[in-house]
C-alpha positions, 0 to 999 in steps of 0.5 A: 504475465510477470511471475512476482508482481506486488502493486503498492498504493500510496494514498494522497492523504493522511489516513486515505490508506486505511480506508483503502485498506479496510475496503480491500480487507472487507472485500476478503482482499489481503493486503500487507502494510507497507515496510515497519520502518524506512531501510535505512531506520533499519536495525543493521544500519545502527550497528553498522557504520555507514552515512545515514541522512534523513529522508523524510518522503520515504518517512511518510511512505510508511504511513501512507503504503501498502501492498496488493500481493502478486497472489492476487492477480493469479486469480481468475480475470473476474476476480482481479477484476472485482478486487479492482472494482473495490479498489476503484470505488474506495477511490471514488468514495475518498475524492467524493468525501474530499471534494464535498 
């Protein structure tokens, strides 16, 4: 098993990654927002002088991220596999709520 993982989810909708989240925080999961702001939004880059374009994919990412720790698949193979049930039934309820 790698020493450092971390899994980011990317929802596929506005607000489909508070919902994920909010399963996971519910299920006593921790997960950690996904970067504040996109790196080259970055205070550093203000000061410093260097090209900065736009990049308006990774100024969605934010919203739309967020971070399962490696700390979580340290855990015993029951546990990784109820994180993942709850994971996999926020999914399933999110593609319900968008089929219907």
């Amino acid at each position: 098993m790698p020493e450092h993982l971390v899994v980011v989810f990317t929802a596929a909708g506005p607000g489909q990654a508070d919902i994920i989240k909010s399963a996971l925080l519910a299920a006593g999961i921790p997960v950690t927002p996904f970067y504040p702001h996109t790196l080259y939004q970055n205070p550093l880059y203000a000061r410093e002088k260097c090209r900065v374009m736009p990049c308006p994919v990774a100024e969605e990412r934010i919203h739309d991220s967020f971070w399962l720790g490696h700390r979580a698949f340290l855990s015993p193979p029951e546990t990784i596999r109820d994180i993942s049930g709850v994971v996999h039934a926020a999914v399933s309820a999110l593609r319900a709520s968008v089929l219907s």
